[in-house]
C-alpha positions as CSV (number, residue, x, y, z in Angstrom):
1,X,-40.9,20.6,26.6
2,X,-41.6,18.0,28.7
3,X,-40.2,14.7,30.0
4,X,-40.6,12.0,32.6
5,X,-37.8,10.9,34.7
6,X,-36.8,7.7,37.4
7,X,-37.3,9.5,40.8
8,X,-37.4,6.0,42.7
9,X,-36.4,2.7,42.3
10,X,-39.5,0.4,42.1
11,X,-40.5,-2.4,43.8
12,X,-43.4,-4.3,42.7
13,X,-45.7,-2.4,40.3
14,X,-44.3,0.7,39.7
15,X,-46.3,3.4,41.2
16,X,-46.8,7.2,40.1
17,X,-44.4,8.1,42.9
18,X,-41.4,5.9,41.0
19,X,-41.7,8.6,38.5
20,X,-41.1,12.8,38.1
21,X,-42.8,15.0,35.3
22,X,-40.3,17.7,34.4
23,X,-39.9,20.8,32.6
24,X,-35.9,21.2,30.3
25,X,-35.2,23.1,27.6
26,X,-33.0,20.8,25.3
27,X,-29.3,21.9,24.1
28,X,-29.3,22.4,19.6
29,X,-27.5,19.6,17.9
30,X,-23.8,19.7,18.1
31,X,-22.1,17.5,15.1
32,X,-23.5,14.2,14.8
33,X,-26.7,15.3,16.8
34,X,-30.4,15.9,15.5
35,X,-33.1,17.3,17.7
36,X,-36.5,15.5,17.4
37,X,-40.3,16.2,18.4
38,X,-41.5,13.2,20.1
39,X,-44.8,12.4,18.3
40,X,-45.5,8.7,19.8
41,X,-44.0,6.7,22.4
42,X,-44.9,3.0,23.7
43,X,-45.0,1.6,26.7
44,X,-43.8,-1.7,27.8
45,X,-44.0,-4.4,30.5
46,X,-40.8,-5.9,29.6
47,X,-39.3,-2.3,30.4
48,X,-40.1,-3.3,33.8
49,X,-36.5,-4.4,34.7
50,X,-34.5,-1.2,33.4
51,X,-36.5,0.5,36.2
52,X,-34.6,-1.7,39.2
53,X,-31.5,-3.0,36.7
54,X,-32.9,-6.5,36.0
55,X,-32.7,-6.9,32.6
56,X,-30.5,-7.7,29.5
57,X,-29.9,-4.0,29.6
58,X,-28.0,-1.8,31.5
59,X,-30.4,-0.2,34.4
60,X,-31.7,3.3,34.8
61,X,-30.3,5.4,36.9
62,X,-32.5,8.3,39.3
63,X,-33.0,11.3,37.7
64,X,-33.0,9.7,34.2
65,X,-35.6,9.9,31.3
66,X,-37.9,6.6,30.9
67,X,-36.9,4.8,28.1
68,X,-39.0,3.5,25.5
69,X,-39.7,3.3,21.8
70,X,-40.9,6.3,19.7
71,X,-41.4,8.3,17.0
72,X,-40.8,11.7,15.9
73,X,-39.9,14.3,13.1
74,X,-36.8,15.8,13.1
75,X,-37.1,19.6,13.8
76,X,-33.3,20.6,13.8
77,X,-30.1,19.0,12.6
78,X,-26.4,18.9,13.1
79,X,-25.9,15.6,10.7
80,X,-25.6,14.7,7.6
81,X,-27.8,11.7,7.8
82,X,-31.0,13.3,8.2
83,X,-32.8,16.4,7.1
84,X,-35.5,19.3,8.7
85,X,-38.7,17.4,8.2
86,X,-37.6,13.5,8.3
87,X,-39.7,11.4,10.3
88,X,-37.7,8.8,12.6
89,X,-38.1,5.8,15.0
90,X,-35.7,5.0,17.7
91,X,-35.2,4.5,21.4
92,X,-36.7,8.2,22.0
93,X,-38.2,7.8,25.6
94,X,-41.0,9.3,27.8
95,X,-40.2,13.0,26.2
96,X,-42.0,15.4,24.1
97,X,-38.5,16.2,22.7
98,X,-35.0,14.6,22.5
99,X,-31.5,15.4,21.4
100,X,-29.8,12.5,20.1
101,X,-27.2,10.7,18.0
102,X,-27.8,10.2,14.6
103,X,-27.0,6.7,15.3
104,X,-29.6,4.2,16.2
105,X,-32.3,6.0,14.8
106,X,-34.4,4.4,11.4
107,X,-35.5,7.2,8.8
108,X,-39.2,6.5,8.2
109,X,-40.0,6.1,4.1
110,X,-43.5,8.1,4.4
111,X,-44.3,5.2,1.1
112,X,-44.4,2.2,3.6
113,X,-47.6,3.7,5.3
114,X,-50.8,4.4,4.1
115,X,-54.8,3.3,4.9
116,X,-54.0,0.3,6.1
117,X,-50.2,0.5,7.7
118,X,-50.1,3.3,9.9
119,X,-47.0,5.2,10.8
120,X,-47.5,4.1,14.7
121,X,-47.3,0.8,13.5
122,X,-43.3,1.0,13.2
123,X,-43.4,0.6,17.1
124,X,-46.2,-1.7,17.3
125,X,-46.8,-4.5,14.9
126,X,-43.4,-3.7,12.7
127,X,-41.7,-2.9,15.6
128,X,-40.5,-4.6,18.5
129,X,-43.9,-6.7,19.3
130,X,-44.0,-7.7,16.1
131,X,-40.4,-8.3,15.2
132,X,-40.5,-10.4,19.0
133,X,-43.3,-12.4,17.2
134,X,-41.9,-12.7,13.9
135,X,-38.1,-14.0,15.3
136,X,-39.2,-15.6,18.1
137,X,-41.9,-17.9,16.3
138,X,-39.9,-18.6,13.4
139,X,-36.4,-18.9,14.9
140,X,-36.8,-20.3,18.0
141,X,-40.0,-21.8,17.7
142,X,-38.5,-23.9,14.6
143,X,-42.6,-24.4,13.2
144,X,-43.6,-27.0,11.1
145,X,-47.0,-27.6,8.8
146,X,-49.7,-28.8,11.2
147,X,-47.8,-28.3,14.2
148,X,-50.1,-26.8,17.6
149,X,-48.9,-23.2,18.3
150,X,-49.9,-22.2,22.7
151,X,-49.7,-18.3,23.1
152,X,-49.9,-16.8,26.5
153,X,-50.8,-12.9,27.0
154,X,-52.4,-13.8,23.1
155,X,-54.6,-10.8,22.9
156,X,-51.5,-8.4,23.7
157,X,-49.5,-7.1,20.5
158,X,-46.6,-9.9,20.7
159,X,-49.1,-12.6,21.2
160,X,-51.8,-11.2,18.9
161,X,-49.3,-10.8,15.9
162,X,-47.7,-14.0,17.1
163,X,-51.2,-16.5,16.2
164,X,-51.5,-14.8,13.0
165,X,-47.9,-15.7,11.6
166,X,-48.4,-18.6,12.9
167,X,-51.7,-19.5,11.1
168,X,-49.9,-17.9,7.5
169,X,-47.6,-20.7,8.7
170,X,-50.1,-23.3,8.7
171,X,-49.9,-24.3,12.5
172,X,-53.3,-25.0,14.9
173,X,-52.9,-21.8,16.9
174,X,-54.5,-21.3,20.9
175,X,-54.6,-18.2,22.4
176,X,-54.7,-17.7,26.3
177,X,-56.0,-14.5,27.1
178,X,-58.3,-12.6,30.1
179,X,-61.9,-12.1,29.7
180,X,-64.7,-12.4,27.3
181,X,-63.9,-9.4,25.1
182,X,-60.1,-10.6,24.6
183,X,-60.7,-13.7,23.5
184,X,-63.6,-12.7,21.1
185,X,-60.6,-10.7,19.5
186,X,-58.5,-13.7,18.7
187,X,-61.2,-15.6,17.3
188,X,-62.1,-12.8,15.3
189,X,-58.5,-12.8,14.3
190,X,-58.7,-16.7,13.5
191,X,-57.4,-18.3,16.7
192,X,-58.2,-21.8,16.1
193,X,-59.1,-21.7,20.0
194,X,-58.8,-19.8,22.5
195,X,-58.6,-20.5,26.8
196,X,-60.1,-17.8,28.7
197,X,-57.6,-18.0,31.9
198,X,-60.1,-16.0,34.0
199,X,-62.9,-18.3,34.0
200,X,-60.5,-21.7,34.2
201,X,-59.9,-23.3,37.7
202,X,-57.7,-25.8,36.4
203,X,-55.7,-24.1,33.0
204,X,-54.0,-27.4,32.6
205,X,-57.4,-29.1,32.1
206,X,-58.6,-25.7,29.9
207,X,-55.2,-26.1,27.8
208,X,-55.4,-29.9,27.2
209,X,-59.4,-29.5,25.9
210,X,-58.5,-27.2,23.7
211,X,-55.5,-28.8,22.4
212,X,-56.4,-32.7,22.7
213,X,-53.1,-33.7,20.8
214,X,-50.9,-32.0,22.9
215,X,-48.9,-28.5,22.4
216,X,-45.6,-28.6,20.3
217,X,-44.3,-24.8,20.6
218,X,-45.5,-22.9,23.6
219,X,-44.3,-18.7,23.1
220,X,-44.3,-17.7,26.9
221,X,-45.0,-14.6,27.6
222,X,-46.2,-14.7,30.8
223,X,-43.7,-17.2,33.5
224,X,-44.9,-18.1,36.5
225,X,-48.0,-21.2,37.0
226,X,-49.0,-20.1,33.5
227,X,-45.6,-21.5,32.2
228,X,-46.0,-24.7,34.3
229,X,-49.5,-25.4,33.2
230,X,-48.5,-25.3,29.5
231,X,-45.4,-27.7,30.3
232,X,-47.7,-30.1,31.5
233,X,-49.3,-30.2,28.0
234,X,-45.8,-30.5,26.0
235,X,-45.4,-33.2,23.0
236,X,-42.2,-34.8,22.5
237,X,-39.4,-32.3,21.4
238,X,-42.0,-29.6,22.2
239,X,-40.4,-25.9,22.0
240,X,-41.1,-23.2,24.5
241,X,-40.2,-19.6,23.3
242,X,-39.3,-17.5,26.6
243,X,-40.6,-13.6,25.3
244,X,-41.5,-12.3,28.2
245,X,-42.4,-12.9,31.8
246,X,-45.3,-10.1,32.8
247,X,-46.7,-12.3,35.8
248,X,-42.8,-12.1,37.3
249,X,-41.7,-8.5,36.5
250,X,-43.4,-7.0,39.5
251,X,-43.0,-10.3,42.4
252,X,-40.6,-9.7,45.5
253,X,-40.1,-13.7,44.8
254,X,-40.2,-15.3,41.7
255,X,-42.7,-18.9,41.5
256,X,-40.0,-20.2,39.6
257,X,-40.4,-23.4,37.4
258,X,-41.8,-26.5,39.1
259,X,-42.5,-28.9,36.1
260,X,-38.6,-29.7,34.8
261,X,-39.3,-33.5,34.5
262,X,-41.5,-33.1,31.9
263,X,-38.3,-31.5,30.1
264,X,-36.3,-35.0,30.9
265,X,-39.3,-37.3,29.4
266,X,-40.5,-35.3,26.6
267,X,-36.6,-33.7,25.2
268,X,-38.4,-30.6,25.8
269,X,-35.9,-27.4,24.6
270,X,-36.8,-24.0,26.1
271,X,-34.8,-20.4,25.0
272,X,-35.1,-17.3,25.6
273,X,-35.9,-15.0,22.7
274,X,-33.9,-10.9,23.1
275,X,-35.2,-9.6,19.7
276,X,-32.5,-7.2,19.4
277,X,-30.0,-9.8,18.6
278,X,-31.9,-9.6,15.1
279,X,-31.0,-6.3,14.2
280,X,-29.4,-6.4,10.7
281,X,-32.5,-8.6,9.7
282,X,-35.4,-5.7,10.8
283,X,-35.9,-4.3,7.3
284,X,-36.5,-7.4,5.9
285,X,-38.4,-9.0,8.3
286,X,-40.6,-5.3,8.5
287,X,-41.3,-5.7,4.5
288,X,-42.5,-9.0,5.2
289,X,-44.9,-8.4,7.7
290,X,-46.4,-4.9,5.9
291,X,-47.7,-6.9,3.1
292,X,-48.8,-9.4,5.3
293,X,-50.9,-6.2,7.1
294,X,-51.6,-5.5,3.0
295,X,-53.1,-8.6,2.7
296,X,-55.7,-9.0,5.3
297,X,-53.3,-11.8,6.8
298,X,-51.9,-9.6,9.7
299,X,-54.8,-7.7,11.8
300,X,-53.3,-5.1,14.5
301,X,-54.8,-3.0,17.2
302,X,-53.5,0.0,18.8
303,X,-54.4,1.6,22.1
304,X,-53.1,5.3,22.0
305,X,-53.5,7.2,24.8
306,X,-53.4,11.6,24.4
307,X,-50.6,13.7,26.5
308,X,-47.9,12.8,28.5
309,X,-49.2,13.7,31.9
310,X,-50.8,10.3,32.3
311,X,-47.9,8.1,31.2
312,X,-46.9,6.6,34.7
313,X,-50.6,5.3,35.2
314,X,-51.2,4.0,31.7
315,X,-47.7,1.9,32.3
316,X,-48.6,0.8,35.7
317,X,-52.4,-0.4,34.0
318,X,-50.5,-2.8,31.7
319,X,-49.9,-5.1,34.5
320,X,-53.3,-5.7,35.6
321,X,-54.1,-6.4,32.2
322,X,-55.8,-3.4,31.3
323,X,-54.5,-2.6,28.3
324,X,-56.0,-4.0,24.7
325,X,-53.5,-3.9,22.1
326,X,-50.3,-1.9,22.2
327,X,-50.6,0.9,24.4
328,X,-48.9,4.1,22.7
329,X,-48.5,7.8,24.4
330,X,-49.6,10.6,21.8
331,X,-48.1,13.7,22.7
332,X,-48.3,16.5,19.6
């Protein structure tokens, strides 16, 4: 089997170098331990700060195995928990095989899925993206009937998944996304509108057209001028959702926030949103969302990729934006 390891500390985007392809043979299960084939893993740009330590998780240390989301069958077993042939999703990693705990791992009921909910979907839209969306939006966001909904990074699986709850939620949903083809895909999906940031000048100007009575939530995944062009279009007791921050991840120094007045004269309330504080409600929140997906409410796309070989590329690709829909690495 195969696996990809830290073999340097990035700085700035991470680059192929940052990472080593190796060869292991993994140990059988000792009690409490399953053995699993890797059949999908995701990658992610809010991953970006395990790689140098920055992040509400503890960082990875050299010589390490990436971490990420995946999904794979269990092919030996030292637990009572699972059996030979269960298929699981957990924090599995860049690997085409992992031994781990029998802890922290969610047994896949092979009933959820079928033509229109896709296994891979448990670390897409049911899975972190969408639970991210689903939390975030409805938590933190605090929506109400009628309300305007701004998305930044809209066309990407949190922000995609995002607009949609929010239209089943009966809010007036804008999408900012890069280039034609991305935001053809949220009006497809029923964006009300949609700002195409690569052909604005002025995004304050392109955000304010398209939402003439202002913006009551904003869900941020972007930072940076992004975040301070949306501020400037804020209604009183406006909420900004903080998801994710792809245009800081990679910069030696952060733009920081220049538009904090606005928070003074409009009571504007801004919180950061880590989804995993959620936990217990997952299930629930997964049910709802699959028959959402059932319904024709909840469209998703998926962008999977074949073989590990070409994992560090792919990853480093999601920060100029390449990517359409959630990226996933197939490796069986």
């Amino acid at each position: 089997y195969r696996r990809w390891t830290l073999a340097k500390h990035p700085s700035g985007v991470p680059s192929a170098d940052c990472f080593a392809l190796e060869a292991f043979t993994p140990d059988a299960p000792q009690d409490g331990q399953v053995l699993i084939r890797t059949h999908y893993f995701s990658l992610d740009p809010g991953m970006r700060g395990r790689l140098t330590g920055d992040s509400y998780a503890a960082g990875l240390k050299l010589g390490d195995t990436i971490e990420s989301a995946g999904i794979g069958e269990i092919i030996a077993s030292n637990s009572e928990r699972f059996a030979l042939g269960d298929m699981v999703m957990g924090g599995l990693g860049w690997t085409e095989a992992v031994l781990h705990p029998d802890r922290g791992l969610q047994k896949l009921d092979s009933a959820m899925f079928d033509d229109k909910v896709s296994m891979s979907a448990t670390i897409g839209v049911l899975g972190v993206p969408g639970l991210t969306a689903w939390f975030g939006l409805q938590d933190l966001g605090q929506p109400k009937d009628g309300e305007v909904l701004l998305i930044s990074s809209a066309a990407g699986p949190v922000g995609a998944t995002c607009g949609q709850i929010g239209k089943t939620l009966g809010l007036r949903v804008i999408g900012i996304a890069g280039g034609a083809d991305k935001c053809a895909y949220l009006t497809d999906l029923g964006f009300d509108a949609v700002v195409d940031y690569k052909a604005e000048k002025n995004l304050t100007k392109a955000i304010a057209a398209a939402a003439p009575n202002g913006v009551d939530i904003y869900f941020d995944n972007v930072g940076g001028e992004m975040l301070d062009a949306a501020v400037l279009t804020m209604n009183p007791k406006g909420r900004i959702v903080v998801s994710g921050q792809v245009s800081e991840y990679n910069r030696e120094t952060p733009i920081g926030m220049r538009q904090t007045t606005r928070f003074i004269t409009h009571r504007l309330r801004m919180e950061g949103l880590v989804v995993y504080d959620y936990a217990k409600q997952f299930p629930e929140a997964q049910a709802a969302m699959a028959a959402l997906i059932r319904d024709g409410k909840l469209a998703y796309k998926e962008d999977i990729r074949s073989g590990i070989e070409d994992a560090p590329r792919e990853y480093a690709a999601l920060f100029a934006g390449a990517n359409f829909g959630r990226r996933l690495i197939k490796t069986i």
